[in-house]
C-alpha positions in Angstrom: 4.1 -12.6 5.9 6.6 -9.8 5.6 5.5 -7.4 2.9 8.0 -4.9 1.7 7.4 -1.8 0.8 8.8 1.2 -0.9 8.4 5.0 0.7 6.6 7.7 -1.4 8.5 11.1 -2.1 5.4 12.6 -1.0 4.3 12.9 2.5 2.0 14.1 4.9 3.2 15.8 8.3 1.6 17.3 11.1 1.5 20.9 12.5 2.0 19.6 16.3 2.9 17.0 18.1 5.1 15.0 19.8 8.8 15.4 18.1 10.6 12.1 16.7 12.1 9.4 19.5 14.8 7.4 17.6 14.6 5.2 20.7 11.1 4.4 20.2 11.1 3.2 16.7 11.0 -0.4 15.5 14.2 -2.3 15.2 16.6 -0.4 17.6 19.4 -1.7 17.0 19.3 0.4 13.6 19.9 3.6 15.8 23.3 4.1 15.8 22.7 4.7 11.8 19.7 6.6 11.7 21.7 9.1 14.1 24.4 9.1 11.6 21.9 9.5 8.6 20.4 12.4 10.0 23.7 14.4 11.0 24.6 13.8 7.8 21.3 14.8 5.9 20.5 17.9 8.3 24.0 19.0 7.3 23.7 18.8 3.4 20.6 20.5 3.6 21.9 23.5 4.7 24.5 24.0 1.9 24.2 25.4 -1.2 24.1 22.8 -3.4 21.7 20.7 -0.9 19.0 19.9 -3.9 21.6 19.0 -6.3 23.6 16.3 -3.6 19.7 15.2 -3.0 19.2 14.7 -6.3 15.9 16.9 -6.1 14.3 20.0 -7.7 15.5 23.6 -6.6 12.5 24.3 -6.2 11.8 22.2 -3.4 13.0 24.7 -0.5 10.8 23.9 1.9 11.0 20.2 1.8 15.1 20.8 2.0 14.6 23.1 5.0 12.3 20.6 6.8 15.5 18.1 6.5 17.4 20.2 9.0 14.7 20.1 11.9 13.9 15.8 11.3 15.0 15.6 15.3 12.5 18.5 16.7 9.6 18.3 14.0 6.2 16.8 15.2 6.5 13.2 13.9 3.6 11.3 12.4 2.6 7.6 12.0 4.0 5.9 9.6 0.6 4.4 8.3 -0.3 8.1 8.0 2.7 9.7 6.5 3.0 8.4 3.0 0.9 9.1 0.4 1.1 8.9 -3.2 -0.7 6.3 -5.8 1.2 3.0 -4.0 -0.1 4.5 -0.8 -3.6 5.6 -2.1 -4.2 2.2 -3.3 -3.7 0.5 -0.5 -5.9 3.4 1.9 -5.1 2.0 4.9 -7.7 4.3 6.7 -10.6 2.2 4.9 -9.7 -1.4 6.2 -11.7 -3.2 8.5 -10.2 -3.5 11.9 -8.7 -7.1 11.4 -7.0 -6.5 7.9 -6.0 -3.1 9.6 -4.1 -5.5 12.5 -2.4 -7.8 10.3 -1.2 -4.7 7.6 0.6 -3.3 11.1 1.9 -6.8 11.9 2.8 -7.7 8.0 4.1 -4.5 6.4 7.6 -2.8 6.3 8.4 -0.2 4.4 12.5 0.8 3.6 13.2 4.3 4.4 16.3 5.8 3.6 16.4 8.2 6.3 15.4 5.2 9.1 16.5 2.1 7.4 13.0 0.1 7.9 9.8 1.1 9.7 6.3 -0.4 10.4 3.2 1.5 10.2 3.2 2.5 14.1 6.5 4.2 14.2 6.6 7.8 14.6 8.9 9.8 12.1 9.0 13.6 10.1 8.6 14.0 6.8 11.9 14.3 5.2 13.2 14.1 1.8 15.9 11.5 1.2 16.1 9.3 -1.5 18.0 5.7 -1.0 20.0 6.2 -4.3 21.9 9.4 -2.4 25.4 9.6 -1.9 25.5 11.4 1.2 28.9 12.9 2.2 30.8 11.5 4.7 28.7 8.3 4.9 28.6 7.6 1.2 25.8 5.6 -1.1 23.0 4.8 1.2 22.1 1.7 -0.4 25.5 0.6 1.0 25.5 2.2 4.4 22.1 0.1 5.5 22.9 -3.3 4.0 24.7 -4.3 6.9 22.6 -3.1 9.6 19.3 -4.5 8.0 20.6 -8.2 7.2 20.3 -8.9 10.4 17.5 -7.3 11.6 15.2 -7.8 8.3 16.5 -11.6 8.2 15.2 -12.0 12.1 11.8 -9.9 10.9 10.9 -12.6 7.9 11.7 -15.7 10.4 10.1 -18.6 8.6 7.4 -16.3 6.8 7.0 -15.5 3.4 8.6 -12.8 2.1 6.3 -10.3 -0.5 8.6 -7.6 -2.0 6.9 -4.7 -3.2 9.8 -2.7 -3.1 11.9 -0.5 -6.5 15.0 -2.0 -6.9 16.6 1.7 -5.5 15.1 0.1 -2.1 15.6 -3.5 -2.8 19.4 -2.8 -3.0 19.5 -2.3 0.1 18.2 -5.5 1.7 18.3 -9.0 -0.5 17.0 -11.9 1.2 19.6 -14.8 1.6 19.7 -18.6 2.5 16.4 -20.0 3.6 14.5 -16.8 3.4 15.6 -15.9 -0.1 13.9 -19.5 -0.8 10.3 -17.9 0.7 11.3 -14.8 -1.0 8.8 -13.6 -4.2 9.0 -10.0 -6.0 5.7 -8.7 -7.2 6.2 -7.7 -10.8 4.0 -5.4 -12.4 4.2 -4.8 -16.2 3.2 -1.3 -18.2 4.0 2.1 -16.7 5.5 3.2 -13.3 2.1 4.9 -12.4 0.4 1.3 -13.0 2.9 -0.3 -10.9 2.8 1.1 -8.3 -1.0 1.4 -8.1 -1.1 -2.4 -8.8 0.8 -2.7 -5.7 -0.6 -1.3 -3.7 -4.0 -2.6 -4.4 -2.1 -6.2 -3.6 -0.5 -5.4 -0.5 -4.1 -3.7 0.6 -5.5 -7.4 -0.8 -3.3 -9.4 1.2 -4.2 -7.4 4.2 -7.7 -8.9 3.8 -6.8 -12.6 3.7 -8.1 -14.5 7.0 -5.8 -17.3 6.5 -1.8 -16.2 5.5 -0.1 -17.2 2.8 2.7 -19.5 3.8 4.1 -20.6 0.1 4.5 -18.8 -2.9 2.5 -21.2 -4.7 -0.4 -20.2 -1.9 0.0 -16.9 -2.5 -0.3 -17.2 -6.2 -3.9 -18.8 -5.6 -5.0 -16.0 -2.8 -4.3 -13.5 -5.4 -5.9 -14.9 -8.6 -9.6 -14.1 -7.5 -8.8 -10.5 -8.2 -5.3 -10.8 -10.2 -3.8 -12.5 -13.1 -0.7 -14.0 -11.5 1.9 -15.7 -13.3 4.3 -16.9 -10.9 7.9 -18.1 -12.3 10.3 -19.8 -10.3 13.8 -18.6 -10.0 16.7 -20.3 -11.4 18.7 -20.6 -8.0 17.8 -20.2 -4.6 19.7 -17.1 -4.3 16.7 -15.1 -6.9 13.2 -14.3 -5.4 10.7 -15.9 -6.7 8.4 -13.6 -9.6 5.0 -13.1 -9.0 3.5 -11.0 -12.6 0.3 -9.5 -11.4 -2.0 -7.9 -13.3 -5.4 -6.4 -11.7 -8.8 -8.2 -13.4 
């Protein structure tokens, strides 16, 4: 499988350490745009109108101010640095060590700042949102569409394809041809907070399946011990799949 995932606006960074290595991270051949993404964030985030380009509080100085030191900051594991209720959910820290394995080998999650990262890459915090304009490289959405099709089309080879993502993130990656066929979007209905908490209790229950899902019909079935799932087929095979979960 090839579980997508959304970042969290909140984070959790480290006092020392070993500062980020672009050329360490997953999916080099992304590097050329991180390096552009951060130039251009670590730029806007020491102007004046930094939080209002960001599209975040004024009040969030600090956070703003970490933007310009992304490249000599201590960086921290990605299966460490989020946090929030998707990220609470799932509590990677209490899996056993075989679900622990596969969530390193299964999950992704889109960053704006890095494009896409697994749970062993090494990055800041920073604060970027993939609904930013950022000057002189424009929406972000639209700057790593073409860099991830490739490299997120080689990542789901002939696996299934679990999206977790919100749209803001899904924009900027949609699954085409054969893949888009293996392709199913976890829908959640009721509030954000219950969304997200939903999935992330479902990517942390996937995590935990000996045998993988291959189907989304087989998926459907893994879930249903602990979820309602309602799973509608798309219209075309250019639509994902929809997967309605709701935790029992």
């Amino acid at each position: 499988m090839l579980v997508l995932l959304p970042p969290s606006e909140s984070k959790r960074g480290r006092s020392r350490g070993a500062a980020l290595d672009l050329a360490r991270l997953s999916f080099p051949a992304l590097s050329a745009t991180r390096d552009a993404v951060l130039d251009a964030l670590g730029e806007v985030s020491g102007r004046p109108d930094a939080a209002t380009v960001l599209g975040v509080s004024p009040n969030l100085t600090d956070d703003i101010a970490r933007n310009a030191r992304l490249r000599t900051a201590p960086a921290t594991p990605v299966g460490q640095l989020y946090t929030g209720v998707l990220y609470d959910a799932l509590d990677l820290a209490s899996l056993d060590p075989a679900a622990l394995r596969r969530a390193r080998r299964w999950i992704l999650v889109q960053s704006a700042a890095f494009g896409a990262l697994r749970l062993g890459d090494k990055v800041p915090p920073y604060r970027l949102s993939m609904g930013v304009n950022l000057p002189g490289l424009g929406p972000l959405a639209g700057l790593w569409r073409e860099p991830l099709e490739a490299e997120l089309t080689a990542a789901a080879g002939r696996r299934l394809v679990v999206d977790c993502r919100s749209s803001t993130y899904a924009a900027a990656w949609t699954p085409r041809g054969a893949v888009a066929r293996r392709w199913v979007r976890i829908e959640v209905p009721g509030a954000t907070h219950n969304a997200k908490h939903t999935r992330g209790l479902v990517t942390r229950a996937l995590c935990q399946f000996d045998d993988e899902p291959t189907t989304p019909h087989a998926l459907r079935e893994a879930l249903q011990p602990s979820f309602e799932a309602d799973l509608v087929e798309p219209a075309s095979g250019a639509r994902p799949w929809s997967l309605r979960v709701t935790a029992r």
